[in-house]
N, C-alpha and C positions, 0 to 999 in steps of 0.2 A: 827661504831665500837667504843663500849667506851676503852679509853685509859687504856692504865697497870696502876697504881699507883707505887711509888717507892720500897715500900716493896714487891708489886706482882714482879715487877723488882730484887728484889734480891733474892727471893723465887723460880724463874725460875732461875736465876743464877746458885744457888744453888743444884736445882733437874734437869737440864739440861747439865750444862757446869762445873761443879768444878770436878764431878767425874773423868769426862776426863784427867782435869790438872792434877790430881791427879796422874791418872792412868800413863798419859803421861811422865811429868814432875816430880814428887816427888816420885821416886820410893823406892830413898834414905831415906826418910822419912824428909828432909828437905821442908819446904815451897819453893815455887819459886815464889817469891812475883812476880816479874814482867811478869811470863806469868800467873799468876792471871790477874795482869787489864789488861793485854794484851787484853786476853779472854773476861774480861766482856767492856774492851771498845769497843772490835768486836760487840760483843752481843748489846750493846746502839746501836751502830749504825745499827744493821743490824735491830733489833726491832721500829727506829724510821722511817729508810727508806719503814718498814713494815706498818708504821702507825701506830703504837701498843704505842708508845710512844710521848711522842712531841717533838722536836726540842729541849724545853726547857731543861726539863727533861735529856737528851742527850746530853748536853752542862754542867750541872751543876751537874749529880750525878756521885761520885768518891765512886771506891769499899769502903766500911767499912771497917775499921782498924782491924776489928774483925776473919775479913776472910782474910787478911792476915798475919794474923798472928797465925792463929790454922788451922794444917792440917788435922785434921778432923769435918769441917764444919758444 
């Protein structure tokens, strides 16, 4: 299985898991930075225990400042 790359990692982020937060968490229309990387450091780990990522990758990539801080992604 070849591995996700970092942007494919934030690209799934993105089109899988932000809508949610969205949905969930900012109905307000306020960002909620911390169940942002909650989510996406769910998502590293659940994507590296998948294999989909490395260990590395999973240790060392932090959401983009970019997505937290505009709520619509």
């Amino acid at each position: 299985m070849t591995k996700m790359t970092k942007s494919q990692v934030i690209d799934y982020f993105v089109e899988n898991y932000l809508p949610y937060v969205i949905e969930t968490y900012e109905q307000d229309g306020i960002t909620d930075r911390p169940a942002r990387r909650e989510q996406f450091n769910n998502m590293k780990d659940s994507l590296c225990k998948d294999g989909r990522i490395t260990e590395g990758l999973n240790n060392t990539m932090c959401l983009p400042d970019y997505l937290e801080q505009n709520v619509y992604a």
